[in-house]
Steps between C-alpha positions, in 0.01 A plus 500: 500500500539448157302679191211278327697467183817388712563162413488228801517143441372222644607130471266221625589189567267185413583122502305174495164540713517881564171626559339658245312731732858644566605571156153682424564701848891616414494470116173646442491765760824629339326439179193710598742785661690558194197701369570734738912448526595374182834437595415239666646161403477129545591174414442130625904269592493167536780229511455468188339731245173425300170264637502466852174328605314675823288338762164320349675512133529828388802565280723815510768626301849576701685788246863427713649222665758578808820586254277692253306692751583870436546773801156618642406718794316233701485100475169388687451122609180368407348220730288171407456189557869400381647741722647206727698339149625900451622537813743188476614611148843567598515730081175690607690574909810562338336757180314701813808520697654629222276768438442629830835691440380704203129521531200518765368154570071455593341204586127445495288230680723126486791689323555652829633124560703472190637814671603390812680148356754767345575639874453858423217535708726365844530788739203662303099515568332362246145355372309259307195371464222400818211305345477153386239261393400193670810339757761655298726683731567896511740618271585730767555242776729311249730825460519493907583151510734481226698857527618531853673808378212688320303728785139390301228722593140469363422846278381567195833592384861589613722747325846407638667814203648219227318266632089480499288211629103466461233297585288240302286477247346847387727642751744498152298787371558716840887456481499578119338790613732569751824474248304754256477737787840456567644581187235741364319658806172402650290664232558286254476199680159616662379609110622129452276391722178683366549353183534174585214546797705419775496831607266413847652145499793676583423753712332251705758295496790772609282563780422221701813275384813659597836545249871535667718725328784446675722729247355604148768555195385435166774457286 
């Protein structure tokens, strides 16, 4: 467990149609939790640095593109309605693979998919998000049917030790939570919670909607 001040970086990845829901539940989580570990950091990669235009038009600023992106501690997948486009972007596969050798990799709700397309989830259990609107089909069920290889279980997140997958939606804010805890002990990521009221949310949450930790070893 590493002290408050310790620095711990996080790199999150956005791309045309993330969800903005996503961003605010990674980004600003992390944001929020540096009052209490300031060394904390974050920034947003993209293919390519600068605007990058998010689901129902809002516009976000990538600081690094995949050469320019500097070391960080853990590179979490963001979902959204362009998932499907990421996950056949043979530079955004290729920049994860890449990664996975140096630094933790998380996924949260349709990154989880992204995820899998890279094949480091085969032979691993992992999760994504359940809930859809109208006749759109599971997120989940298209993980099972696409990734023979990937043991996909339904939980509210799985720590697999460099590897972390979560659920959809606000789910984003309970594996955030989870990667604070990892690095800086559950205090601070339970003080996180308080201050950004999710304190019951997630209690609630941790009990009636299980997490696998298969192995735990923050980096």
């Amino acid at each position: 467990m590493r002290d408050k001040s310790a620095k711990t970086t996080f790199g999150i990845h956005v791309y045309q149609d993330v969800e903005p829901i996503d961003i605010g539940a990674t980004f600003g989580v992390l944001s929020m939790a540096r009052r209490i570990a300031p060394g904390i950091g974050m920034f947003l990669v993209a293919q390519n640095a600068g605007p990058v235009r998010a689901a129902n038009g809002l516009v976000v600023s990538a600081d690094f593109d995949y050469q320019t992106c500097p070391p960080a501690d853990v590179l979490i997948l963001t979902g959204g309605p362009g998932w499907e486009a990421e996950a056949a972007n043979l530079a955004t596969l290729e920049f994860v693979r890449r990664r996975s050798s140096i630094t933790a990799i998380a996924s949260v709700c349709t990154g989880g998919l992204i995820l899998a397309a890279t094949g480091l989830l085969d032979g691993r259990k992992a999760t994504t998000k359940r809930t859809v609107t109208g006749a759109e089909q599971s997120p989940l069920q298209v993980m099972l049917l696409r990734h023979a290889n990937v043991d996909v279980v339904e939980a509210r997140l799985v720590d697999d030790g460099n590897i972390v997958t979560g659920g959809g939606v606000t789910l984003a804010i309970d594996v955030t939570l989870h990667l604070i805890e990892r690095f800086y002990g559950f205090a601070v990521a339970d003080e996180t919670a308080r201050i950004i009221e999710y304190r019951t949310a997630w209690r609630a949450n941790k009990s009636s909607f299980e997490a696998i930790v298969e192995k735990s070893d923050a980096r």
